[in-house]
Each structure stands twice: as structure tokens, then as C-alpha cells.
mmCIF file of the N, C-alpha and C atoms, coordinates in Angstrom:
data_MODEL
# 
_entry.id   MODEL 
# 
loop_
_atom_site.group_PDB 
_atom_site.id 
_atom_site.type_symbol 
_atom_site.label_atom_id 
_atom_site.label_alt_id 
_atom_site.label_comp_id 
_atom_site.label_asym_id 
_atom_site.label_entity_id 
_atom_site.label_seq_id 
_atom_site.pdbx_PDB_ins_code 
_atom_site.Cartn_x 
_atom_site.Cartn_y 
_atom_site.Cartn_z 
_atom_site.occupancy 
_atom_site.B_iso_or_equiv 
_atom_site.pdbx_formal_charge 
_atom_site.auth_seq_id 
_atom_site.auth_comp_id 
_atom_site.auth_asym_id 
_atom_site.auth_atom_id 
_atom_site.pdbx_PDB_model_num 
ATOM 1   N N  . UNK A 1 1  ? -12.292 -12.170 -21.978 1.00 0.00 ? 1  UNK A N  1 
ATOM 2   C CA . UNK A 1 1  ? -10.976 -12.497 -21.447 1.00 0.00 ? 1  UNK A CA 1 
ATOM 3   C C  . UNK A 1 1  ? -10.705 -11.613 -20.233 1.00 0.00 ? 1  UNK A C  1 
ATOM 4   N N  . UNK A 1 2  ? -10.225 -12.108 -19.334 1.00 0.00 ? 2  UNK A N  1 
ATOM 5   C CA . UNK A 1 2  ? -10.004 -11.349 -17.905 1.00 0.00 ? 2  UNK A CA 1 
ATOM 6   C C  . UNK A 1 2  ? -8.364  -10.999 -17.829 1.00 0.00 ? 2  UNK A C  1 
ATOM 7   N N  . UNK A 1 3  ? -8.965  -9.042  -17.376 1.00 0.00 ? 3  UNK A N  1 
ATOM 8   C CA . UNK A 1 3  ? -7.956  -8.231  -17.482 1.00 0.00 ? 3  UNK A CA 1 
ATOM 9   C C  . UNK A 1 3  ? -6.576  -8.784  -16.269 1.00 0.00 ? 3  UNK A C  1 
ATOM 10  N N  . UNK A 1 4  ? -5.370  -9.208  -16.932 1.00 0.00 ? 4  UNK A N  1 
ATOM 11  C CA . UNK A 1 4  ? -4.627  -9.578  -16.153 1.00 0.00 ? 4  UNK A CA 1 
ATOM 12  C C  . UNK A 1 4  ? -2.922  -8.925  -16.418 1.00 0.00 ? 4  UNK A C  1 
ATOM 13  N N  . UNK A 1 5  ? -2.685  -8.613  -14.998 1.00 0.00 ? 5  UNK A N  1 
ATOM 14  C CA . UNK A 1 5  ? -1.403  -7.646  -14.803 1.00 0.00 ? 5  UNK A CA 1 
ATOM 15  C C  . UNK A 1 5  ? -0.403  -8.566  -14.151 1.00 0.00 ? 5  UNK A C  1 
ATOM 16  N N  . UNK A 1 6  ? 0.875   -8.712  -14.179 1.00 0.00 ? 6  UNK A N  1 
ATOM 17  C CA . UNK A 1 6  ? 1.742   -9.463  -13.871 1.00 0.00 ? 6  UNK A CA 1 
ATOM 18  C C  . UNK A 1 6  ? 2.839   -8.453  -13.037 1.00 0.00 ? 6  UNK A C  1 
ATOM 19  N N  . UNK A 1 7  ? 2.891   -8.312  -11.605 1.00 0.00 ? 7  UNK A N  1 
ATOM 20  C CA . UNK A 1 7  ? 4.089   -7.134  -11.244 1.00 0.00 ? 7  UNK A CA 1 
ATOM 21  C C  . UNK A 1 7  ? 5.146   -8.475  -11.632 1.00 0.00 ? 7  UNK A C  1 
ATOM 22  N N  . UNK A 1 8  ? 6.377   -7.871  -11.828 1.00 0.00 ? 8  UNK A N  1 
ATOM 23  C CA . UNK A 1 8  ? 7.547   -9.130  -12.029 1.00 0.00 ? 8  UNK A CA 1 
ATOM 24  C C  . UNK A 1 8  ? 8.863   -7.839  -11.570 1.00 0.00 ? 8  UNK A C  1 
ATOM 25  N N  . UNK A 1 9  ? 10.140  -8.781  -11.650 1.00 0.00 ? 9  UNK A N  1 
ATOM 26  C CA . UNK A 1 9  ? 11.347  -8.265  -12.292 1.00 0.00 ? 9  UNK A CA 1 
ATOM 27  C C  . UNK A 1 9  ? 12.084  -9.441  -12.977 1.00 0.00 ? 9  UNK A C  1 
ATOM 28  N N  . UNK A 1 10 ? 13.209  -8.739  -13.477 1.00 0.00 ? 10 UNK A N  1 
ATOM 29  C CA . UNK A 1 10 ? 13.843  -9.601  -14.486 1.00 0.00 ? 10 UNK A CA 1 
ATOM 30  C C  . UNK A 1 10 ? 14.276  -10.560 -14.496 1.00 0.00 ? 10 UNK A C  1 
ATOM 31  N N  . UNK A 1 11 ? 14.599  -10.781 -13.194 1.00 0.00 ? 11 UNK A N  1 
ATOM 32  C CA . UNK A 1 11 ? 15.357  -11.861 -12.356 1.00 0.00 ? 11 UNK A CA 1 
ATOM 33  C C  . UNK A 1 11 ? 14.629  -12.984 -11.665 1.00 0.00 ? 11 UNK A C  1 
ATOM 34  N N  . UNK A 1 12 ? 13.509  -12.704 -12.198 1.00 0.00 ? 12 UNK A N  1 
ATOM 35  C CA . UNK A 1 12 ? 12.595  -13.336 -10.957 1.00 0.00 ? 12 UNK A CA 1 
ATOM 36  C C  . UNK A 1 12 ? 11.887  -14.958 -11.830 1.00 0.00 ? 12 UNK A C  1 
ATOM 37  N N  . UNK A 1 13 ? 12.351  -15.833 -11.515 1.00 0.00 ? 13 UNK A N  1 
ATOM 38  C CA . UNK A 1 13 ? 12.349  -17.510 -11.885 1.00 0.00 ? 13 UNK A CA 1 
ATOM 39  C C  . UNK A 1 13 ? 10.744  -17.806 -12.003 1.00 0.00 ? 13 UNK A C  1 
ATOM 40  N N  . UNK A 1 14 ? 10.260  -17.291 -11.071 1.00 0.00 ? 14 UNK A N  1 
ATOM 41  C CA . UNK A 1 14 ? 8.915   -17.707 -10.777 1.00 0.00 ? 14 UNK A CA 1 
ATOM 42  C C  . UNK A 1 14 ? 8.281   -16.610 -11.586 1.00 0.00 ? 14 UNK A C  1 
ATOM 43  N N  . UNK A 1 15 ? 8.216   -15.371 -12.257 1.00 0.00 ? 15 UNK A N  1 
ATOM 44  C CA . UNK A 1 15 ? 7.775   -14.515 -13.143 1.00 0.00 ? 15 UNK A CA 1 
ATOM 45  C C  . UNK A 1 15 ? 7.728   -15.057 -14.241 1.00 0.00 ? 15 UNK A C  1 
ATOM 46  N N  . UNK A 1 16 ? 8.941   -15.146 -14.635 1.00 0.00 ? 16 UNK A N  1 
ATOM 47  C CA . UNK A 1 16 ? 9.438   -16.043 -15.649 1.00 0.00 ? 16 UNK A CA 1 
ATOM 48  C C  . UNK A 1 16 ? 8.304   -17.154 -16.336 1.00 0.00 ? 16 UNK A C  1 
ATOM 49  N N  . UNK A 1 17 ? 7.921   -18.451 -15.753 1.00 0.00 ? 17 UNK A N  1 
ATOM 50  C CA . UNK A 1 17 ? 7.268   -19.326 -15.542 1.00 0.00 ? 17 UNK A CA 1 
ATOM 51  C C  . UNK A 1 17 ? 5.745   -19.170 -15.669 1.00 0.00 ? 17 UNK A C  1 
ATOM 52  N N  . UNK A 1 18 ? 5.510   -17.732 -14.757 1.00 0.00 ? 18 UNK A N  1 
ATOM 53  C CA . UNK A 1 18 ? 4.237   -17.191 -14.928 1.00 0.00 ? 18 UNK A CA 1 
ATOM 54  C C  . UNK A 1 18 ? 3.972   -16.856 -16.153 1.00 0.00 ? 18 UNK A C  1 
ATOM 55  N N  . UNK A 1 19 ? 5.037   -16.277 -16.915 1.00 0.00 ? 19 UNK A N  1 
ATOM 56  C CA . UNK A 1 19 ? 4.785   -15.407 -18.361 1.00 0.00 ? 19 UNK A CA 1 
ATOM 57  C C  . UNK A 1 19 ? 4.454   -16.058 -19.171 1.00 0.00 ? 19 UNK A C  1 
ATOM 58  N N  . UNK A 1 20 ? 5.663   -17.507 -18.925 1.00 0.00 ? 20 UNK A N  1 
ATOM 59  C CA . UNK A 1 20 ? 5.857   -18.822 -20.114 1.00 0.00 ? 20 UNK A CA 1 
ATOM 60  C C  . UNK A 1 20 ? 4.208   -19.324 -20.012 1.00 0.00 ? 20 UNK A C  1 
ATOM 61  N N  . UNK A 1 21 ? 3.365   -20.008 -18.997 1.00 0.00 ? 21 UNK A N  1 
ATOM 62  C CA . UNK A 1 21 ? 2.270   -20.140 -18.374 1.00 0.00 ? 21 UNK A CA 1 
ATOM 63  C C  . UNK A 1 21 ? 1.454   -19.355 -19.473 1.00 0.00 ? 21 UNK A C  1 
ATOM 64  N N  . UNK A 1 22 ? 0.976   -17.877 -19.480 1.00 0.00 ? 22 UNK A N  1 
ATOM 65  C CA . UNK A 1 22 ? 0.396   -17.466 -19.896 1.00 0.00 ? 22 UNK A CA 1 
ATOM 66  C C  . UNK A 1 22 ? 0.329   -17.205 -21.114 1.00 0.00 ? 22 UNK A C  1 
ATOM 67  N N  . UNK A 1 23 ? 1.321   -17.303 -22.096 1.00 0.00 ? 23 UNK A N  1 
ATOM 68  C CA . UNK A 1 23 ? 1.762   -17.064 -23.192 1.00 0.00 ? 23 UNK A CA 1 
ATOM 69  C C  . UNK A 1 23 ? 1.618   -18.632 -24.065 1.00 0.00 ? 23 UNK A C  1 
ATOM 70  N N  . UNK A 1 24 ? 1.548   -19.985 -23.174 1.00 0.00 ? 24 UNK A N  1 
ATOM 71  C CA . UNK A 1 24 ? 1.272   -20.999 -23.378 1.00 0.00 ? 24 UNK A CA 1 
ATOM 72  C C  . UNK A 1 24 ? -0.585  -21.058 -23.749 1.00 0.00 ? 24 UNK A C  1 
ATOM 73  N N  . UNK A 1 25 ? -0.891  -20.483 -22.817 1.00 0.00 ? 25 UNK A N  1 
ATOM 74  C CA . UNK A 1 25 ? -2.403  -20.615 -23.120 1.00 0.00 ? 25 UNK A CA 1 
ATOM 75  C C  . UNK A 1 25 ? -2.999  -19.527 -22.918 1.00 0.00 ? 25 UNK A C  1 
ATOM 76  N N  . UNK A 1 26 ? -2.107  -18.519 -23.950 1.00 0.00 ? 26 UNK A N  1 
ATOM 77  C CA . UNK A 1 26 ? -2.722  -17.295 -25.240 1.00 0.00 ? 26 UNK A CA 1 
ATOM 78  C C  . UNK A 1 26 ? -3.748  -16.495 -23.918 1.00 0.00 ? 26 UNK A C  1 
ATOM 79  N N  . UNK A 1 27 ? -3.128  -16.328 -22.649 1.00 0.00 ? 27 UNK A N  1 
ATOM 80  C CA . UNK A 1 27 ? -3.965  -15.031 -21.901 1.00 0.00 ? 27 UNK A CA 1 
ATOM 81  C C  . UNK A 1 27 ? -2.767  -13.675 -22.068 1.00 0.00 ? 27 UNK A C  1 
ATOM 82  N N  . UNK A 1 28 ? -3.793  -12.673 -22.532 1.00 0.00 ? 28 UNK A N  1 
ATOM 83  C CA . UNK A 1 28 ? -2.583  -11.679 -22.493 1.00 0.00 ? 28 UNK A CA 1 
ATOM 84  C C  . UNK A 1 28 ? -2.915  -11.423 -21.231 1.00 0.00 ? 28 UNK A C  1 
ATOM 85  N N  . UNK A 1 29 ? -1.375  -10.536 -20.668 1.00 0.00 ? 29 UNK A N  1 
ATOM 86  C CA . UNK A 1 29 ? -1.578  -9.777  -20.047 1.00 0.00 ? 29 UNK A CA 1 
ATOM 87  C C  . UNK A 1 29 ? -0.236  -8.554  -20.072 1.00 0.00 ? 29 UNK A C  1 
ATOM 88  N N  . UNK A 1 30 ? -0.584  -7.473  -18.773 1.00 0.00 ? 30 UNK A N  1 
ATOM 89  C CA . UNK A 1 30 ? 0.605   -6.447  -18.938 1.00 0.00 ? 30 UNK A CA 1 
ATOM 90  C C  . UNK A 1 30 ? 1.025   -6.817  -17.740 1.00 0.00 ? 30 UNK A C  1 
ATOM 91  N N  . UNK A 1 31 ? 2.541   -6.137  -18.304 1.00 0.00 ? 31 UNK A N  1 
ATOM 92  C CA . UNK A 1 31 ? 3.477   -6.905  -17.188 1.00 0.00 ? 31 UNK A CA 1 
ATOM 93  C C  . UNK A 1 31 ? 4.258   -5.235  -16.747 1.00 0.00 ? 31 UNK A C  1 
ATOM 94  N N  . UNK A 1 32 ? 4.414   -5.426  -15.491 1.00 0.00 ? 32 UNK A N  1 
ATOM 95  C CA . UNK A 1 32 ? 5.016   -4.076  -14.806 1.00 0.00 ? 32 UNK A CA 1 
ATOM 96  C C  . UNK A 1 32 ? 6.082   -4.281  -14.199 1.00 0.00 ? 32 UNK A C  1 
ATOM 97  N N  . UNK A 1 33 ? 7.453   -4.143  -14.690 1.00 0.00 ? 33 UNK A N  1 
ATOM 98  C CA . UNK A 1 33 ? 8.755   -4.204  -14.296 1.00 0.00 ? 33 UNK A CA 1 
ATOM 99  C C  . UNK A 1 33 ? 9.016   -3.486  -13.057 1.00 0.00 ? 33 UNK A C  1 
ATOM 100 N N  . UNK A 1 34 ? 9.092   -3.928  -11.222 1.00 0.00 ? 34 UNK A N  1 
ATOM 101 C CA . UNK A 1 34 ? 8.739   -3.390  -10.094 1.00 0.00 ? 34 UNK A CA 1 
ATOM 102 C C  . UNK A 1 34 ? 10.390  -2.901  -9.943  1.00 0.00 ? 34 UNK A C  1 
ATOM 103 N N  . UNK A 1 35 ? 10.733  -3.728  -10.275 1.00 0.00 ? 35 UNK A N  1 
ATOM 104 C CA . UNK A 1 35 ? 12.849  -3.549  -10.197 1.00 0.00 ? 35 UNK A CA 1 
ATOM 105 C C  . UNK A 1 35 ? 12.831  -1.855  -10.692 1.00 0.00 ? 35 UNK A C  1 
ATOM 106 N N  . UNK A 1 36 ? 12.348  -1.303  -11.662 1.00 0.00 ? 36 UNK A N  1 
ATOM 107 C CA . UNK A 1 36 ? 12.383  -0.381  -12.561 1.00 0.00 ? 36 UNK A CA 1 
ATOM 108 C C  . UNK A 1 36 ? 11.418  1.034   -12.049 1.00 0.00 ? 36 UNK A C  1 
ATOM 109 N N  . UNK A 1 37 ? 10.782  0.581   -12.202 1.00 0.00 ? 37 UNK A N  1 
ATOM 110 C CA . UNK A 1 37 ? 8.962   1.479   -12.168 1.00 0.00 ? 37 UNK A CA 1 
ATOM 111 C C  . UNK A 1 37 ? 8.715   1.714   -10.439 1.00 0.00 ? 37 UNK A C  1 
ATOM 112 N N  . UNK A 1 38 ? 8.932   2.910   -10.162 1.00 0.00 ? 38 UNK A N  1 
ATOM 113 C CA . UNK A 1 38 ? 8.601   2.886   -8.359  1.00 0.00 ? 38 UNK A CA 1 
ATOM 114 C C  . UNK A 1 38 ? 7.221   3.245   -8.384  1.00 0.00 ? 38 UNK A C  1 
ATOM 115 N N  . UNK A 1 39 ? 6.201   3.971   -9.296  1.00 0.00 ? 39 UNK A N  1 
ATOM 116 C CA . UNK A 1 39 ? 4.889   3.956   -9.153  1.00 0.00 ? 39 UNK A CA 1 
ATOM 117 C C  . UNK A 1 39 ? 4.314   2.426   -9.488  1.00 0.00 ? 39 UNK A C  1 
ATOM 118 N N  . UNK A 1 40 ? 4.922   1.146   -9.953  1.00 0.00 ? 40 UNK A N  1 
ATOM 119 C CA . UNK A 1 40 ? 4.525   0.307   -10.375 1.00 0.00 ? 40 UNK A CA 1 
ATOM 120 C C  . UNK A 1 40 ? 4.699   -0.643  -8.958  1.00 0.00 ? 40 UNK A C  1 
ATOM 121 N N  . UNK A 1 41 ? 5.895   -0.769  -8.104  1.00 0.00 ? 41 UNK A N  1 
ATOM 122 C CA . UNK A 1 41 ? 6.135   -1.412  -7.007  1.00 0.00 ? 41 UNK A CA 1 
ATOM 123 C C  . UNK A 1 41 ? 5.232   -0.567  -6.008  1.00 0.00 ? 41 UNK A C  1 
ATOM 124 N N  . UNK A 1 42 ? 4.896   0.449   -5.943  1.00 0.00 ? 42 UNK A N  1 
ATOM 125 C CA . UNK A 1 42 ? 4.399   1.105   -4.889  1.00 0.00 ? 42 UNK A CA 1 
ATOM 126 C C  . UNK A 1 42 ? 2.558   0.742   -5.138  1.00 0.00 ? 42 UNK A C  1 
ATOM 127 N N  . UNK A 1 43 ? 2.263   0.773   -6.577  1.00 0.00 ? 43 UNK A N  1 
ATOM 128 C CA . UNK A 1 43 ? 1.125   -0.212  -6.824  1.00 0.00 ? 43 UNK A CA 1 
ATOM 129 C C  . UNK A 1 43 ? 0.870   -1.756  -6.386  1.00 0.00 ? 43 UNK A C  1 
ATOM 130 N N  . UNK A 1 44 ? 1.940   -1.925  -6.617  1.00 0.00 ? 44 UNK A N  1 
ATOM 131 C CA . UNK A 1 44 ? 1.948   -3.630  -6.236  1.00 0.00 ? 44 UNK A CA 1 
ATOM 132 C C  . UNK A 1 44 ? 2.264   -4.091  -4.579  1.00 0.00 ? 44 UNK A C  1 
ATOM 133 N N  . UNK A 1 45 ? 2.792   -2.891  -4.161  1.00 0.00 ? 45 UNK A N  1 
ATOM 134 C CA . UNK A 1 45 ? 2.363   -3.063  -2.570  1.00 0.00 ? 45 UNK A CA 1 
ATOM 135 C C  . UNK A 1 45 ? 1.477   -2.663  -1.794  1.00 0.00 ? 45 UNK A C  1 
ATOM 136 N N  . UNK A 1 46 ? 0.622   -2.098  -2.350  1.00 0.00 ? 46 UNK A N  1 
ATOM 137 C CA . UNK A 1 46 ? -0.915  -1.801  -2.252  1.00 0.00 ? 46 UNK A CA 1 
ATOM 138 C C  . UNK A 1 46 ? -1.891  -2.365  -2.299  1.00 0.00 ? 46 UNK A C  1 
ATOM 139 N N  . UNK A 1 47 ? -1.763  -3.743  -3.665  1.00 0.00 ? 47 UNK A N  1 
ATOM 140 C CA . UNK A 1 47 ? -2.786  -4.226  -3.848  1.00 0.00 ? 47 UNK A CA 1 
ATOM 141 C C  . UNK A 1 47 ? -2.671  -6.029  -2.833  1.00 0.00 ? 47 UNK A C  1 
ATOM 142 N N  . UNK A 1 48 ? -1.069  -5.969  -2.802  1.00 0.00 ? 48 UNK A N  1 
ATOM 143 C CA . UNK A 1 48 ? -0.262  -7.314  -1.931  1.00 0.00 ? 48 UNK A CA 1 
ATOM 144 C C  . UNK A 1 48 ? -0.125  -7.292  -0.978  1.00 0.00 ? 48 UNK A C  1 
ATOM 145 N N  . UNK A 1 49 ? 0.503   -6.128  -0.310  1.00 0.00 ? 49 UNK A N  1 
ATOM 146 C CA . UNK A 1 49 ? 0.894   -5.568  1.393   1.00 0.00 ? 49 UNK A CA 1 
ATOM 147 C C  . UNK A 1 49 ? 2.144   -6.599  1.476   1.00 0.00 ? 49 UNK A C  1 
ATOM 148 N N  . UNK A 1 50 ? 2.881   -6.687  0.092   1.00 0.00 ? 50 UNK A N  1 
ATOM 149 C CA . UNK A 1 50 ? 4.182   -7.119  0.647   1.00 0.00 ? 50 UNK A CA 1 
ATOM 150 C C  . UNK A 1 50 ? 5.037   -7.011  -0.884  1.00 0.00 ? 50 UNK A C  1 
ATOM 151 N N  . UNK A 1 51 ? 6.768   -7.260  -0.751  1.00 0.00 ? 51 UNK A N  1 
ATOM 152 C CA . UNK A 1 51 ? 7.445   -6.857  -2.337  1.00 0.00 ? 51 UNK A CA 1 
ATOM 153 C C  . UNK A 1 51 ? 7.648   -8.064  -2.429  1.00 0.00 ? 51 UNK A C  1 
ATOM 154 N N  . UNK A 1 52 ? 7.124   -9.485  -2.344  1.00 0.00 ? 52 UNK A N  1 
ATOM 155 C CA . UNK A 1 52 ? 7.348   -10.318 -2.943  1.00 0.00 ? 52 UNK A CA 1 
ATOM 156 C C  . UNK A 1 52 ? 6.911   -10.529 -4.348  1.00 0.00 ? 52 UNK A C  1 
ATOM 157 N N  . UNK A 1 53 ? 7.649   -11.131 -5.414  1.00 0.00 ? 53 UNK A N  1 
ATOM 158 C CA . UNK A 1 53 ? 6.948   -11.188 -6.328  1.00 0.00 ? 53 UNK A CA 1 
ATOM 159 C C  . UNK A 1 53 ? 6.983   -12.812 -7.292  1.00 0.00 ? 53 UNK A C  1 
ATOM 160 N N  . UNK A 1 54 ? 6.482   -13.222 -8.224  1.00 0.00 ? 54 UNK A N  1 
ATOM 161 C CA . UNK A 1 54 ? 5.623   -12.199 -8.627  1.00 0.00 ? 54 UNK A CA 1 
ATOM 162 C C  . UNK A 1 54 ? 4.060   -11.899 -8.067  1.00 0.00 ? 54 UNK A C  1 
ATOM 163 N N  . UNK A 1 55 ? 3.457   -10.827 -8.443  1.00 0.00 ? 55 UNK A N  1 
ATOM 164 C CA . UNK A 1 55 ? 2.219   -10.165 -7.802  1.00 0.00 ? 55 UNK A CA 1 
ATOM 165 C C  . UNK A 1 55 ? 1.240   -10.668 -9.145  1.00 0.00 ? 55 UNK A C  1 
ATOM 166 N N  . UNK A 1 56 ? 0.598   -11.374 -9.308  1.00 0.00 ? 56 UNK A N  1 
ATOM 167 C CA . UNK A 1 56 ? -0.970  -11.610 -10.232 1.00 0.00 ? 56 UNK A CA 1 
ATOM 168 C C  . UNK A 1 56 ? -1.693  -11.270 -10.101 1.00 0.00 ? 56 UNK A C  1 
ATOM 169 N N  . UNK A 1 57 ? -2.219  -10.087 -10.773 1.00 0.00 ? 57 UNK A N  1 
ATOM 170 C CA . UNK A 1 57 ? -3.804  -9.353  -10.608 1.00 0.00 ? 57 UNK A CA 1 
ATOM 171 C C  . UNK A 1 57 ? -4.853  -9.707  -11.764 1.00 0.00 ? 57 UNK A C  1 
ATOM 172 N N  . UNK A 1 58 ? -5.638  -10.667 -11.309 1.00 0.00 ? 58 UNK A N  1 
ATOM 173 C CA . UNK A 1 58 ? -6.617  -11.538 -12.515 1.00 0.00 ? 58 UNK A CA 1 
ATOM 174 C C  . UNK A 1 58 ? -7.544  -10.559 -12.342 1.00 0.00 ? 58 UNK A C  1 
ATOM 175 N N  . UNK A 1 59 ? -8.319  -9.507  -12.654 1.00 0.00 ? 59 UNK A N  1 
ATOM 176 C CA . UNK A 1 59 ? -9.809  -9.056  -12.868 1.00 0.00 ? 59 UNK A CA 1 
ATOM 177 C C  . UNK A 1 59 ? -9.489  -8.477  -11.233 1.00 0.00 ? 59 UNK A C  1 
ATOM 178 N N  . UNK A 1 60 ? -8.856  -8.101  -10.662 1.00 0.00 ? 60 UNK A N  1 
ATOM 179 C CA . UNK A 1 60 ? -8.592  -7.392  -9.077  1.00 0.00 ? 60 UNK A CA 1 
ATOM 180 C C  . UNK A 1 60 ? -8.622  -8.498  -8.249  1.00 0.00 ? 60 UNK A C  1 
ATOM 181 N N  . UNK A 1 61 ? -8.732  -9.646  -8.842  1.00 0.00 ? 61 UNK A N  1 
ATOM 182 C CA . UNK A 1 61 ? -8.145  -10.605 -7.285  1.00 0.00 ? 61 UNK A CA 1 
ATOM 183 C C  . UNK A 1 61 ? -6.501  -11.273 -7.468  1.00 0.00 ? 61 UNK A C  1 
ATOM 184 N N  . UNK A 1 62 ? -6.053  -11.226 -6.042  1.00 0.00 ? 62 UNK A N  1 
ATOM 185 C CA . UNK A 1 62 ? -4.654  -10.732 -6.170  1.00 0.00 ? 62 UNK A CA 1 
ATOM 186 C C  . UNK A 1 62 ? -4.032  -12.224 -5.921  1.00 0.00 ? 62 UNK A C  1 
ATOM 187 N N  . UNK A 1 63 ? -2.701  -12.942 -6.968  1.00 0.00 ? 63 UNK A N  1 
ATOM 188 C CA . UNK A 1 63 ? -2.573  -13.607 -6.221  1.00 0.00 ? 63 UNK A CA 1 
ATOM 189 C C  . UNK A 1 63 ? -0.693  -13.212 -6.376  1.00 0.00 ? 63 UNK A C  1 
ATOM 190 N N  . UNK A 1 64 ? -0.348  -14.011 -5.076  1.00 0.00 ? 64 UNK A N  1 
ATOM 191 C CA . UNK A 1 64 ? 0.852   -13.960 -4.487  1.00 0.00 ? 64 UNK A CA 1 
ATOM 192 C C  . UNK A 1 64 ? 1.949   -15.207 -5.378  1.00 0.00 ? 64 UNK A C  1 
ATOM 193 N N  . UNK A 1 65 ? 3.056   -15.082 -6.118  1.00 0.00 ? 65 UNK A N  1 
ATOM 194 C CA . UNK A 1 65 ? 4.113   -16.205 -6.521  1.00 0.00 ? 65 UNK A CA 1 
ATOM 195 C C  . UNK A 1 65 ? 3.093   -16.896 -7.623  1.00 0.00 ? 65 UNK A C  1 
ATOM 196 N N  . UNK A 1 66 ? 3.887   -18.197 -8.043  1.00 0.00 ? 66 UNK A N  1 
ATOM 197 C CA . UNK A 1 66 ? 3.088   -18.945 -9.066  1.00 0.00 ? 66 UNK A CA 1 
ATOM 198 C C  . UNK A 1 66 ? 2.904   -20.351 -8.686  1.00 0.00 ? 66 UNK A C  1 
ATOM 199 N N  . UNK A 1 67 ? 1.739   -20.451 -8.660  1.00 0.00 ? 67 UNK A N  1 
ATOM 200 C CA . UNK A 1 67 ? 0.821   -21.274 -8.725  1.00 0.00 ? 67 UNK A CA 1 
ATOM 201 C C  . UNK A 1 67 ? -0.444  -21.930 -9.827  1.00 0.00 ? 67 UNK A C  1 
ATOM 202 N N  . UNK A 1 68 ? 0.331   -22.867 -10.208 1.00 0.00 ? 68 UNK A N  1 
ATOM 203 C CA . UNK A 1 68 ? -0.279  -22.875 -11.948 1.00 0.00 ? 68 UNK A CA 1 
ATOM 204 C C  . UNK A 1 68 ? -1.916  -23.375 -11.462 1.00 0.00 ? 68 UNK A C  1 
ATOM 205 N N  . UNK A 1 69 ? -1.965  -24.232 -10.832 1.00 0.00 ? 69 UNK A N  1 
ATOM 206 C CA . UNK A 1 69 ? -3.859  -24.651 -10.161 1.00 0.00 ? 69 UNK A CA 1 
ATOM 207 C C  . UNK A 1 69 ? -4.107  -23.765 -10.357 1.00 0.00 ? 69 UNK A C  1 
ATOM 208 N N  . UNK A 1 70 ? -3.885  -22.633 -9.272  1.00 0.00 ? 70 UNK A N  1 
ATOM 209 C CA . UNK A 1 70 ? -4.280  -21.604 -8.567  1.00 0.00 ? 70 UNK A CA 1 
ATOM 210 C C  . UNK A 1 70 ? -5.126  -20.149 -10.069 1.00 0.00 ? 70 UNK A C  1 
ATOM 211 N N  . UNK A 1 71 ? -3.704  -20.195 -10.727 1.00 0.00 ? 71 UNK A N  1 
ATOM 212 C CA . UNK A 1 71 ? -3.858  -19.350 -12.310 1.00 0.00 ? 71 UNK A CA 1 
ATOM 213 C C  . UNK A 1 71 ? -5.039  -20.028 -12.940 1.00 0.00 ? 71 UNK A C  1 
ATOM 214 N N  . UNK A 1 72 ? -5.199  -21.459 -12.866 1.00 0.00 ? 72 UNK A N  1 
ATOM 215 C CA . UNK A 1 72 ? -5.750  -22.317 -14.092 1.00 0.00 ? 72 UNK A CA 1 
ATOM 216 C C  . UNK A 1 72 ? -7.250  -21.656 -13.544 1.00 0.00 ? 72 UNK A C  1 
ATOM 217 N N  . UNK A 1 73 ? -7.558  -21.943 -12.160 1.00 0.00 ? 73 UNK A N  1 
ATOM 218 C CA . UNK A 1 73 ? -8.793  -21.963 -12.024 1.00 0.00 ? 73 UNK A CA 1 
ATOM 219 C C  . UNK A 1 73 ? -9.369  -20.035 -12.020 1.00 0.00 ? 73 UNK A C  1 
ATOM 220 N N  . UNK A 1 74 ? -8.334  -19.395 -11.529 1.00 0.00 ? 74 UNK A N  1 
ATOM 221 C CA . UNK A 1 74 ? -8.526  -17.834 -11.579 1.00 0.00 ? 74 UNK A CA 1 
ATOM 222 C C  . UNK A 1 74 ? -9.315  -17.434 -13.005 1.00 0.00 ? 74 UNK A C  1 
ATOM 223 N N  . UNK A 1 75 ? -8.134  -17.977 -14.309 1.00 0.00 ? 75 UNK A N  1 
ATOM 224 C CA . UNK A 1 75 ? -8.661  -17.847 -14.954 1.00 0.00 ? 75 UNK A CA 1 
ATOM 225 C C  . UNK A 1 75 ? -9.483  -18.545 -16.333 1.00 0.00 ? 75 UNK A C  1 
ATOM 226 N N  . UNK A 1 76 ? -9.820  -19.611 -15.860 1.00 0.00 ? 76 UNK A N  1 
ATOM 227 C CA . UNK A 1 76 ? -11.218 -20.469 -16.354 1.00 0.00 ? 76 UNK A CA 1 
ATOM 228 C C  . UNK A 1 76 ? -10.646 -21.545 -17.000 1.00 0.00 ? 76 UNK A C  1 
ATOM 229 N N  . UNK A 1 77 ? -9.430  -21.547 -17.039 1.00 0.00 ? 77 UNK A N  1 
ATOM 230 C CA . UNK A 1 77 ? -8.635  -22.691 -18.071 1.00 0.00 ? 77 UNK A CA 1 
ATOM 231 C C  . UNK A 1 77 ? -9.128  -24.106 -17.807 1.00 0.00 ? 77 UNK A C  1 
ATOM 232 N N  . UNK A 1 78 ? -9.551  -24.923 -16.463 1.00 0.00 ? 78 UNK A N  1 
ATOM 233 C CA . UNK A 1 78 ? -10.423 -25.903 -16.018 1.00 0.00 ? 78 UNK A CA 1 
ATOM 234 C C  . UNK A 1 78 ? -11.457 -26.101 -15.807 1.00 0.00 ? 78 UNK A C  1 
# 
């Protein structure tokens, strides 16, 4: 199973969706509250080069917002 990190905040519609997404088809992952955590946003603008969120880190490839294709094929679901 491929190690996957979710930057989010609480508010965020498209996090949200991502979580529901993943929790639908049983991938864990950890999720890093960026609203909250400044070593966690300051991570996530490191690996993004921007504070949009949410930030998806599948196995270190990074992706930007949600995009369910995009997730499906990252992580093997098709």
C-alpha cells in the first residue's frame, strides 16, 4: 500500500472529498492540519511551492487539489 499524506484544513471542500475518496476505497493515509501545524504548512510548501490546498503526497509524488482520475491512477485503483 502506498505511503500517502493529505496536507488539508478544516474548511477545505475539496479535502473533504479527498478524505471521503480515500476512506471509500480503504487507502489510509495521514492527514496534516496546515490551518494549525506551521512545521506542517511550511512542509507542504516545500514539497508544492504554493498554500493551496489540498496538497497529496502518494509515495513523494505530489499532487495539487482533487482530482479523483488523477488519485485513481496515482494510486493503482484502475
Amino acid at each position: 500500500m502506498p505511503e500517502v499524506i493529505i496536507y488539508s484544513t478544516p474548511t477545505c471542500v475539496y479535502c473533504k472529498m479527498a478524505k471521503e475518496f480515500f476512506k471509500k476505497n480503504n487507502v489510509r493515509y495521514a492527514e496534516h492540519n496546515v490551518a494549525e501545524d506551521d512545521a506542517a504548512r511550511e512542509e507542504m510548501v516545500n514539497k508544492s511551492h504554493q498554500l493551496g490546498v489540498p496538497v497529496i503526497d502518494i509515495n513523494g509524488e505530489i499532487h495539487v487539489g482533487f482530482n479523483r482520475s488523477e488519485l485513481e491512477k496515482a494510486l493503482g485503483l484502475r
